[in-house]
N, C-alpha and C positions, 0 to 999 in steps of 0.2 A: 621473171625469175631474177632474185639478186643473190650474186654468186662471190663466194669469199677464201680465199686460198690463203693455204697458212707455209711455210716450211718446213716439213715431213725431215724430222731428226734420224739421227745413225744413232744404229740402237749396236753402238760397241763400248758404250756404257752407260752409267744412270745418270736419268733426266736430270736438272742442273737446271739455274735457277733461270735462267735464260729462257730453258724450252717452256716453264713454266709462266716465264709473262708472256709469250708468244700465244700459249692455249689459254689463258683467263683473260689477255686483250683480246683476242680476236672473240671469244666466246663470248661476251661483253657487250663488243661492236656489233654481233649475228644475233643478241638479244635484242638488242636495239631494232637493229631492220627488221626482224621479223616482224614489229609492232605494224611497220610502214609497208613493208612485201610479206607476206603469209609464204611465197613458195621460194624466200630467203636457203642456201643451202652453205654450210658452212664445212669447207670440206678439213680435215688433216689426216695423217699419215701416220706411215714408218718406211725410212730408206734400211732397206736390209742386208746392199749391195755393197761392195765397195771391198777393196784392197786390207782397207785395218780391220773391216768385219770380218773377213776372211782369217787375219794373222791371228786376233782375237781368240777364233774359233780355234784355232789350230793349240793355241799357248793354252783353249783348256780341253784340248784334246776333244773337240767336240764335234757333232758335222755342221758348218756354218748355217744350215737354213733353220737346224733346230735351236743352233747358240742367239741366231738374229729373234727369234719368233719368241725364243724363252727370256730375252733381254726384252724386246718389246712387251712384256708383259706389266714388268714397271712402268712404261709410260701409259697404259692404260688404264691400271690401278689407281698413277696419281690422275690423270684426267677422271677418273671413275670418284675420286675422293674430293676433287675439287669442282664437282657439277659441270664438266665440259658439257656443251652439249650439242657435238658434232654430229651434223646428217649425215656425211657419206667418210668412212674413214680407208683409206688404200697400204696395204700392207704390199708393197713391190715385189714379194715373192710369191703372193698370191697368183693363180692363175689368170685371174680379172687381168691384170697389171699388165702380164706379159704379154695375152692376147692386143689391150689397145698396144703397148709397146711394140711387136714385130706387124701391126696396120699401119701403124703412122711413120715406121720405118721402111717399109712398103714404099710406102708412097712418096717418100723423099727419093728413093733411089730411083723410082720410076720416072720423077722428072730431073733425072739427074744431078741433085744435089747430094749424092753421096758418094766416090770413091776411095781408093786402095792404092798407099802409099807405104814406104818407107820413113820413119822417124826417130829420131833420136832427142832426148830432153829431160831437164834436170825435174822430177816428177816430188810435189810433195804429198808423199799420204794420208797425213792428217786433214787439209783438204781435198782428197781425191784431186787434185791438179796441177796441169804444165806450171812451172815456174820460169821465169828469167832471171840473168844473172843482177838484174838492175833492183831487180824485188828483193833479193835477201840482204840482211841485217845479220854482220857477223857470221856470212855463209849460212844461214838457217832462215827458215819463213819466217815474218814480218808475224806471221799468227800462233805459230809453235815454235817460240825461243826455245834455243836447245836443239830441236829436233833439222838435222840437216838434209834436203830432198836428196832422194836416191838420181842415179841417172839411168834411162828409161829409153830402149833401144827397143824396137820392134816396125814392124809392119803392120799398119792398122787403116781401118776405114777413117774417112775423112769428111767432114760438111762444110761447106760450103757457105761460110759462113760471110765472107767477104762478099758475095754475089747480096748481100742483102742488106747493104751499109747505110743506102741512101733511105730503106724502108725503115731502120733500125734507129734514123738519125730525125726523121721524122716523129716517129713515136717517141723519142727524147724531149723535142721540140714541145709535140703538142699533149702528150698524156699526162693528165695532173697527179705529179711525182711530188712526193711529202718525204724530207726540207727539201725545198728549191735546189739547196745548192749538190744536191745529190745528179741529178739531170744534166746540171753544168760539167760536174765531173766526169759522166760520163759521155757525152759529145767530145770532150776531150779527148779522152779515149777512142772513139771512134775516126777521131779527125785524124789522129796517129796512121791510122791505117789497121782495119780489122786482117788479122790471114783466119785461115779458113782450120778449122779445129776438130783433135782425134777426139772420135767417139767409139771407139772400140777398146779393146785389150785382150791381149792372148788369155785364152781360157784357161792355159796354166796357173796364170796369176789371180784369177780367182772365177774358179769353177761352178760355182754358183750363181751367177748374172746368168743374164738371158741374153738365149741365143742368138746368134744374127741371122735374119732368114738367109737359107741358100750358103752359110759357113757357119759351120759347128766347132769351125778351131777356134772363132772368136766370139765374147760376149760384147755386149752394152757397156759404154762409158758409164759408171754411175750414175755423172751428170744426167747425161741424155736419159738414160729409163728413169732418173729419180724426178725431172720438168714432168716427166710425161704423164705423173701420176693428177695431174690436173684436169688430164682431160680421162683417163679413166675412172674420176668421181664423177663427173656426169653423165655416162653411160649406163644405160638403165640394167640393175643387175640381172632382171632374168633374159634379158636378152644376153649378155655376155654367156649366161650360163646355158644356153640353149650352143652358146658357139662352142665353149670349152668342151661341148658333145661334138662336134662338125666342124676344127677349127679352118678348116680348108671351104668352108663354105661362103661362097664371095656375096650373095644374099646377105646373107647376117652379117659379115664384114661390111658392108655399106648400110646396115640396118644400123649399128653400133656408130660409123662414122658421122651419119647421117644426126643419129642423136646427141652426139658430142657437138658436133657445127652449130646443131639450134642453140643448145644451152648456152656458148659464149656471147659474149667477151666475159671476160672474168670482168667484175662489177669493182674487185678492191682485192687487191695483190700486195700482201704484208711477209715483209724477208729484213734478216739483218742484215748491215753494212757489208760482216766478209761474203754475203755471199751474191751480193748487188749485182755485179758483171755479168753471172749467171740466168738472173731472171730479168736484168734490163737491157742484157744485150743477145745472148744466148740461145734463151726461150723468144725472145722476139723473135730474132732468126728462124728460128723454128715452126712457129707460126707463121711468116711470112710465107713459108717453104711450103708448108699443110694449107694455104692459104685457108687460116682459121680467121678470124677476128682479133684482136689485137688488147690488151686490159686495157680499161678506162683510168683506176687510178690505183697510186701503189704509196704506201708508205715504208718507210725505209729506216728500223730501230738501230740503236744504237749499243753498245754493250752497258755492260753492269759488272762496273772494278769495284776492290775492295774500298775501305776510304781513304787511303792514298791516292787511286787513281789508278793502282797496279790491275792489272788483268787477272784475274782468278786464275789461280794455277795450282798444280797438285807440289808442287819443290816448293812454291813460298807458303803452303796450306793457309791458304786465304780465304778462300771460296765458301761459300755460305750456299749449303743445299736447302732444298725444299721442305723436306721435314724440319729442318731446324725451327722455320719460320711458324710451321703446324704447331708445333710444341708451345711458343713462344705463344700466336697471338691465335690461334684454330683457324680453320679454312678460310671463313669469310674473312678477316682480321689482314690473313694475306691474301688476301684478292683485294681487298683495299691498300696494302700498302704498293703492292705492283702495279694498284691501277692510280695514284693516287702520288707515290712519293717515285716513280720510274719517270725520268724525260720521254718526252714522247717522243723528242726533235734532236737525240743526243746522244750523250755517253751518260749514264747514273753512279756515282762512287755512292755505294752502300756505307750504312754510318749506322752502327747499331743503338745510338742513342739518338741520333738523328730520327730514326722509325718507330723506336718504341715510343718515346715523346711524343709522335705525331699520332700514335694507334690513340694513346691517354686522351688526348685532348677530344681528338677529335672523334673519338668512338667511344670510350668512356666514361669521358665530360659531357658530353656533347648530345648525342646519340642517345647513348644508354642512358645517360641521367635523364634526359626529357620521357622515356620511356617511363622509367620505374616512379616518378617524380607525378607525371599522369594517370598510370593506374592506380597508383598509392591513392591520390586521395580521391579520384571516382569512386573505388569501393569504399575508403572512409566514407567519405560526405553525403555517397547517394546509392548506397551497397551492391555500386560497380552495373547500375541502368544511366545510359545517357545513350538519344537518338539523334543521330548527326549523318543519317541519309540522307533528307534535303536538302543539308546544307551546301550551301557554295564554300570552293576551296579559301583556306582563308590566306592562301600562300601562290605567288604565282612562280611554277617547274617548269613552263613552256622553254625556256631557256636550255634546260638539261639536253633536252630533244635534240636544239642547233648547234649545242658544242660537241656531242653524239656524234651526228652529221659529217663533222669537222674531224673527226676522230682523237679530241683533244678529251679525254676523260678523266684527268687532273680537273680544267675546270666546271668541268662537267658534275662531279663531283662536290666541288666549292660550292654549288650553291644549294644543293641539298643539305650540306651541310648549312649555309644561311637559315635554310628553312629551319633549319632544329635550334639553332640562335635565337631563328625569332622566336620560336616556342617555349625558350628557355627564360629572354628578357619577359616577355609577354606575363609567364608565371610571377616572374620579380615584382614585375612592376603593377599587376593585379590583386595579385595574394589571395587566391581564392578561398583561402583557409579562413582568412581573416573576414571575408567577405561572409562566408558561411557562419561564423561563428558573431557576424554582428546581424545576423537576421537575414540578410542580403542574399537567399538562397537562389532566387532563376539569376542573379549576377554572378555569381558562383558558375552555378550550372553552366550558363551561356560561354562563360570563358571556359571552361572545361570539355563543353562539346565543340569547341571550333577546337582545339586543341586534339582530341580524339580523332578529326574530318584531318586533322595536319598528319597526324599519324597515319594515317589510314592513307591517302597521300601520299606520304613518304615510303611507307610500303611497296606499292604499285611500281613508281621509278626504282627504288633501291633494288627492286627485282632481278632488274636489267644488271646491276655489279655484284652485290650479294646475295645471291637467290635463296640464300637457307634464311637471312636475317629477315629478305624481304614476306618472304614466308610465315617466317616468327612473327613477327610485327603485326601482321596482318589476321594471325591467329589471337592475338591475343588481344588485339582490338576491338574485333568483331567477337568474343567470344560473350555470351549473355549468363551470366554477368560478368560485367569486366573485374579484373582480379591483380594484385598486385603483383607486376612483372618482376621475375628471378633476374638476375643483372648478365643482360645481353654481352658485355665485353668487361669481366674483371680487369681491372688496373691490374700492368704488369709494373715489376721493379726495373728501374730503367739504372742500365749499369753504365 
């Protein structure tokens, strides 16, 4: 099995263009593997939990688990409109969720990694977490300018987190983390000295988290239940739903454990930059504790500011939604430019002529002309029969496969496009038109069918990024008789 975890968004308001390269990259990369692993699983979510979903719920007067479930609706919509195509997807408020969450909470406190303290701390809630005074900018998080963390007094369950430093510092060491200097950053961190971190919160403060076995006055850290949605995507559903009948049945509790343990290591563990500490030091923790397996490899995105460089924000209205881009270039159009004009290794300042100029060229030009440029004159010249099954490719893609691998889908990308280049000089410099009209017809032909085998080609990979285009392509290749292509990506006006 090759297993793929994505970071499961708070549905306390609409997806944003962020949550959107998170599910069209990873959806992208779990096309790819499946090719190589058939029983590839590609899990995402919704965090339903948490302090602002609750406040949220409240501001519209609503009851949090229907406000979280009726917001999650948009993020499935758009993964619905933009061909996600996730195997296992975990809603935290679902019953599935809670059951592995109060197992594997179980089992931490059993071997003593969990206790009950007193704490006081300045708490941000736009991240759901402790702050220190050394983190804020202007008295306010480094991540929600403006917004100043409350201070957060209570009595909560604790883990243990520090008992697991030298394991946590290990896995820094050797698990291949994407950019490098993301690992470095965090042994730093760790060499500081880890303490040991609240996973709980009084159930006044938001009523709707799950329960702590054995205290009903407190829920779940958001954190802690929202990591844990990892391992209840590989739990096999009707076994959960056989527990959620018996949830007290210790059989089916170690039936469920048992099938979580096989399916790890997570194979490729993909999170933004703010939320790094949590799944590179936190969840390891955690897993050390479950003694689970431990991921293999993680890549680590960067954000996507305006073209300043500013952080998308609702006061500077800067921010570029999802739909915008729909409008602009349709679904596949932005799966290309997310997959294609986003750092993989970085921070991305969106440039609205920086991307439409890049859709033109390279999907317009490019692309779509070799398309339309191809059928046009197959159905002229030979009314749209040409047989190009035996041929050999005339183009070598084996490259896409290893930049794929690499999880580098910009270049990955560049050479697919190569291949439509060559398609494009190849027509220049042959001129089948002219070739045809000076008698020259199997020269004609022959250049036209390796051209059709490139198409056809290019289809198959393009699959793997744009599934509706590679689709199209492939329908209209293979259709007998071939027929003049409707133009794949109109030119947009680039402003």
């Amino acid at each position: 099995m090759f297993y793929i975890t994505t970071p499961i968004p708070y549905t306390n308001a609409k997806p944003h263009l962020g949550h959107l390269l998170e599910a069209v990259f990873n959806d992208t990369i779990a096309r790819f593997y499946r090719r190589l692993y058939p029983q590839t699983i590609l899990s995402m979510g919704l965090d339903q939990h948490g302090i602002k979903i609750y406040q949220k719920a409240l501001e519209q007067n609503q009851d949090p688990v229907d406000y979280a479930v009726e917001q999650g609706k948009t993020f499935k919509n758009l993964w619905s409109q933009f061909n996600i195509s996730y195997d296992r997807f975990v809603e935290t408020t679902s019953i599935h969720h809670k059951l592995v969450a109060k197992i594997a909470w179980s089992k931490l406190a059993q071997k003593g990694f969990i206790y009950k303290k007193s704490y006081e701390g300045l708490y941000c809630i736009g991240d759901e977490s402790f702050v220190t005074e050394k983190d804020l900018i202007d008295g306010c998080c480094p991540n929600h300018p403006g917004q100043k963390p409350i201070l957060m007094k209570e009595e909560n369950y604790f883990f243990t987190l520090s008992k697991f430093s030298n394991q946590i510092r290990d896995f820094l060491k050797k698990a291949d983390i994407q950019p490098v200097y993301v690992s470095k950053e965090f042994l730093n961190f760790v060499d500081e000295g880890l303490q040991d971190i609240s996973i709980s919160r009084d159930k006044t403060k938001m009523p709707h988290g799950i329960d702590i076995p054995g205290d009903d006055s407190q829920v779940m850290y958001v954190w802690f239940d929202a990591l844990l949605n990892y391992l209840t995507a590989v739990a096999e559903p009707s076994t959960l739903d056989s527990l959620s009948l018996n949830p007290d049945n210790q059989s089916l509790q170690e039936a469920v454990w048992t099938q979580i343990s096989e399916s790890l290591p997570i194979d490729l563990m993909y999170l933004g930059k703010d939320i790094a500490k949590f799944h590179l030091v936190v969840w390891i923790g955690m897993l050390v504790g479950l003694e689970l397996e431990l991921p293999k490899r993680a890549l680590v995105h960067g954000f996507i500011n305006d073209s300043q460089g500013r952080k998308f924000s609702k006061s500077l209205g800067n921010g570029v939604m999802p739909e915008e881009l729909v409008e602009k270039f349709g679904v596949d159009g932005t799966r290309f430019i997310l997959l294609f004009e986003v750092n993989v290794d970085g921070d991305t300042n969106f440039d609205w002529y920086k991307v439409t100029s890049s859709y033109n060229a390279h999907l317009a030009d490019n692309l779509g002309n070799l398309v339309m440029r191809v059928t046009t004159l197959v159905e002229k010249l030979f009314k749209g029969y040409v047989d190009f099954d035996e041929l050999d490719s005339p183009f070598d893609f084996s490259e896409v496969y290893k930049k794929l691998d690499k999880l580098n889908t910009r270049e990955a990308l560049e050479i697919i496009l190569k291949g439509c280049s060559w398609g494009n000089e190849l027509l220049e410099k042959e001129k089948p038109w002219q070739l045809a009209k000076a008698g020259k017809i199997e020269e004609a032909k022959e250049i036209l069918t390796k051209l059709c085998k490139l198409l056809c080609d290019i289809s198959e990979i393009l699959s793997i990024f744009m599934p509706e285009t590679g689709d199209k392509i492939r329908t209209i290749i293979t259709n007998t008789p071939i027929t003049k292509a409707t133009p794949l990506f109109p030119k947009v006006d680039v402003v």
